[in-house]
N, C-alpha and C positions, 0 to 999 in steps of 0.2 A: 846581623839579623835585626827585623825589628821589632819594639818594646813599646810600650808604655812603661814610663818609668816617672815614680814620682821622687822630687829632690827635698823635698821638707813637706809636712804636713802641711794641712788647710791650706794647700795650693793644688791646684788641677795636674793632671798628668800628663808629661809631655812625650810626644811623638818621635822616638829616637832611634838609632844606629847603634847596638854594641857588638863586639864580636863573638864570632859563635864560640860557643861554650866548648871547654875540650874535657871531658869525662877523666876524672883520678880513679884513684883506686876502690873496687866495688860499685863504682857510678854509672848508670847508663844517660845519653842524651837522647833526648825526648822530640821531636816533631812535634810541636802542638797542632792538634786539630779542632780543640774546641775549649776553651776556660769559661767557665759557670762564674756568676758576679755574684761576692756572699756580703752579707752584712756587715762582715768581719771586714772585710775586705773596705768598707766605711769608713769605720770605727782606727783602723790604719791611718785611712789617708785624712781624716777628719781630727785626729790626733788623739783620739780616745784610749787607744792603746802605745804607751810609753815605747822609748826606746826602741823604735823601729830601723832594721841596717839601713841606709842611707848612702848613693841613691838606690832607691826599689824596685823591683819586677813587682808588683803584687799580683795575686791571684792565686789561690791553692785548690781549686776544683777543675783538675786537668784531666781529661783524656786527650791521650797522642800515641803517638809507633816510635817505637822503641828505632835509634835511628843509628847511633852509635856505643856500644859497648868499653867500658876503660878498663885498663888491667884485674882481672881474677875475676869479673864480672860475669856471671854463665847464665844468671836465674832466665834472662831473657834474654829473646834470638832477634836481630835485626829484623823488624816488619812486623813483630807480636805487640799488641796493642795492651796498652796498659792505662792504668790510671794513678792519679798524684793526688795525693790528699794533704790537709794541713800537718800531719804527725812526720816531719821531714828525716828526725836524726834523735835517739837516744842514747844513753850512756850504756846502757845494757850492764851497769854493776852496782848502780844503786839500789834501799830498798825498794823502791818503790819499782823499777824494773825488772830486780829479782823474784817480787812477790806478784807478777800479770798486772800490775799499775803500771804500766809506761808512761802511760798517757800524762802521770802524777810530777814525770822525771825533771827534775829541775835544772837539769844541762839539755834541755831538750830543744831542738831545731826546731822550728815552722816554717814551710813553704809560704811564700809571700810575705810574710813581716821579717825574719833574720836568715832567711832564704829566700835569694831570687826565685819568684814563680812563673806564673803562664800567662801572664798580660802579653807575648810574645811569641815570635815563631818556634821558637827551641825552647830548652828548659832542663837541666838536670836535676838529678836526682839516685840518691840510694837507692840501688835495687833493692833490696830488704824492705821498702817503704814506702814501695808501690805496689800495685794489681792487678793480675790479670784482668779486663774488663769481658762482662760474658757478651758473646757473641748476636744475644736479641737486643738490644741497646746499640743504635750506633753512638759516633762521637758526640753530639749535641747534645744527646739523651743521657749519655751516662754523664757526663760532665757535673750534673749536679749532683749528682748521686755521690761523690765525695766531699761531699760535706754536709750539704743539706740531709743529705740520706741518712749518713751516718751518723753525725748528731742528732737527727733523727731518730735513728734506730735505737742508739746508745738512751736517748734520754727515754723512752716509749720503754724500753726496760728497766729503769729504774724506777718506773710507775708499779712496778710489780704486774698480780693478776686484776688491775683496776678495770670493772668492766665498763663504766659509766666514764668517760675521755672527755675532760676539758681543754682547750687546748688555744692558747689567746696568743694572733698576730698569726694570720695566715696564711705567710706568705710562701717562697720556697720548700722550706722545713717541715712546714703544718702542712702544705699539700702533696707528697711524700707519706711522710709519717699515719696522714687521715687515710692513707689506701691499705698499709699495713696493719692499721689498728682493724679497720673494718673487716679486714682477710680472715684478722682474728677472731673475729665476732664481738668485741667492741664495740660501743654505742660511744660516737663523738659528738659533742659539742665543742661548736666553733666562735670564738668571740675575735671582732673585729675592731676598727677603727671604728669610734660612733659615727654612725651614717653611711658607711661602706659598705652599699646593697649590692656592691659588682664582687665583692670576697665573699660577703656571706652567701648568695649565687652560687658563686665557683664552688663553695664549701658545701653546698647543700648538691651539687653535682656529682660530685666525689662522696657522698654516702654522709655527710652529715645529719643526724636526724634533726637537729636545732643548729639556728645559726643568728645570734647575735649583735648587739653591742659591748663591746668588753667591760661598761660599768653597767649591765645589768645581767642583773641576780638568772640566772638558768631553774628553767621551770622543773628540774628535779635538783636534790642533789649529787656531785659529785663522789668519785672514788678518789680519783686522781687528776690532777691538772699540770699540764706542759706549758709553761712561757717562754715564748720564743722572739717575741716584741721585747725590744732592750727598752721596757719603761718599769721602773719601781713602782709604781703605784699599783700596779698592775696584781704583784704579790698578796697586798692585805687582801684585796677583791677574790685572787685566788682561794687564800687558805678561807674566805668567807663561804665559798660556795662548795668546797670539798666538805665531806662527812665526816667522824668520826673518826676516827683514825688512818686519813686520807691523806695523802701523800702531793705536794708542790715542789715541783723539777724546773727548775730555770737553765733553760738551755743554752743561754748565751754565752758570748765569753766577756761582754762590757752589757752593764745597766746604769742606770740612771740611780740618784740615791733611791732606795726605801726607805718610805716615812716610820716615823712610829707608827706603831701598833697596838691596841689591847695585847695582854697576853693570854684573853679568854677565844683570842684567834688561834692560836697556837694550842693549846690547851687540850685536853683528851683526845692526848697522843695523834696529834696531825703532825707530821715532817714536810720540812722544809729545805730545800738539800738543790745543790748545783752540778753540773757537770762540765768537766774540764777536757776538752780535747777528744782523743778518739783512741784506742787499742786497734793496732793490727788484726787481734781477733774480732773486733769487731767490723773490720771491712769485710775478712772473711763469712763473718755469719751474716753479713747483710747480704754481699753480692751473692752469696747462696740462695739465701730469700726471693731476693727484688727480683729476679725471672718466676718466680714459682707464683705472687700475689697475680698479675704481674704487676711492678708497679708501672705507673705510664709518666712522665714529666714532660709537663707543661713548658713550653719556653719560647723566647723569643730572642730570636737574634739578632748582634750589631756583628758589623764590621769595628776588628783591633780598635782601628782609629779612633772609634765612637766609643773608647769605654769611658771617657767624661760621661756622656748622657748617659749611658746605662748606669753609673753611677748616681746620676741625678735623679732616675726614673726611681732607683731603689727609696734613695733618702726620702723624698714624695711619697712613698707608698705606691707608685703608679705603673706597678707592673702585675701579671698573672703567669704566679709561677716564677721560674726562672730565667735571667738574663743570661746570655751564653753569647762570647766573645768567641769568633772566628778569624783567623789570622787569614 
């Protein structure tokens, strides 16, 4: 089959032959029809994230059809479309497993960093670890929806019932996330790249009522604020612009350092809090959702071969929406 695969970070991915994957036991093998280009998926090949298997398939925002089944495998039937997200493999006896933290599990698998992904024509995976995709979404569409969505979703709930939505770095995640907060009746604000009139545009498309520069101040204040832009500075300016005991969610999995801070930022009780990966329930309660807002995603596509440049287009900031690789 073929791959993009990369052999050592901070080098580009190269165009190769490996063999097709043969499913063990509980695994099914995947057809790719479409892989979504995350951030994450950067921050990998850019060497942000340690200890990556070597060499890599990257990519963990997979939809494809289920193509071949491995031993005791039943959950899904040859031709049933599913989707692959970063949460690849848990131990299922830790606490953090046993008490609905999976996502916490410290023997835990990722698709695309310590699992081959879907830069590729095939792709295995845990049945247990994948999802049905609903049937209003084709492959292009849904493809981002695992991850961008979910991280999404997941971080837009740990805002609590925040009605006034900050939400700084635009891009995949934030245009997602800004359909569901709006479904909910939500007021977003969106901060940008300073001088990015074609995000904040897009953001004011998508229901934003304000749409910014990410260093200036938002002409109300905040409840809650989502950072999705991997920049630390980004945080003081956040807890600057939240109220009161308002809540900042960094949704990333790599940032840049955060500077000091006053700790009169922090102070009468504002949180500051990250999120780490994604729960099974949360695919579930999302893909329940994202038909009923509906949400729509935006993207743009390469051919396999081209996932250097969409890589590139990412790191730039010069995409809308998501990049989605087609094999």
């Amino acid at each position: 089959m073929r791959a993009m695969i990369l052999d050592r970070p901070r080098t580009p991915l190269r165009l190769g032959e490996l063999p097709l994957p043969e499913p063990g036991p509980g695994q099914v093998r995947v057809r790719v029809k479409a892989c979504a280009v995350c951030r994450t998926d950067l921050h990998v090949v850019d060497g942000e994230l340690a200890k990556p298997k070597l060499p890599l398939v990257p990519g963990h925002e997979i939809a494809g059809e289920v193509e071949a089944p491995g031993p005791g495998a039943t959950r899904f039937q040859p031709g049933e479309r599913v989707g692959i997200p970063w949460l690849g493999w848990t131990c299922g006896e830790c606490t953090h497993c046993r008490s609905g933290r999976e996502n916490l599990c410290g023997r835990a698998r990722f698709t695309g960093y310590t699992l081959d992904g879907g830069y590729a024509e095939h792709a295995l995976v845990d049945e247990r670890f994948c999802f049905a995709l609903p049937p209003s979404f084709d492959d292009v569409a849904a493809a981002p929806l695992m991850c961008a969505g979910l991280i999404g979703y997941r971080s837009l709930t740990k805002a609590g019932d925040a009605r006034r939505l900050g939400i700084y770095g635009f891009g995949a995640a934030a245009h997602i996330v800004t359909q569901v907060a709006r479904w909910q009746g939500r007021e977003v604000y969106a901060f940008t790249r300073p001088g990015d009139e074609v995000a904040q545009r897009f953001a004011r498309e998508l229901g934003a009522v304000w749409a910014g520069d990410s260093t200036t101040t938002p002409p109300v204040e905040l409840d809650a604020a989502l950072i999705f832009a991997p920049v630390g500075t980004l945080v003081p300016l956040a807890l600057q612009a939240v109220a009161r005991g308002g809540t900042v969610v960094c949704g990333g999995i790599h940032m840049s350092d955060i500077p000091s801070f006053p700790y009169e930022l922090l102070w009468q009780e504002r949180t500051l809090r990250s999120v780490a990966n994604l729960t099974r329930r949360d695919g579930e309660e999302f893909l329940a959702l994202a038909p009923r807002v509906p949400v729509r995603t935006e993207t743009e596509i390469f051919p396999l071969e081209h996932a250097n440049e969409a890589l590139a287009r990412l790191r730039e900031g010069r995409l809308r929406g998501a990049a989605v690789l087609v094999p």
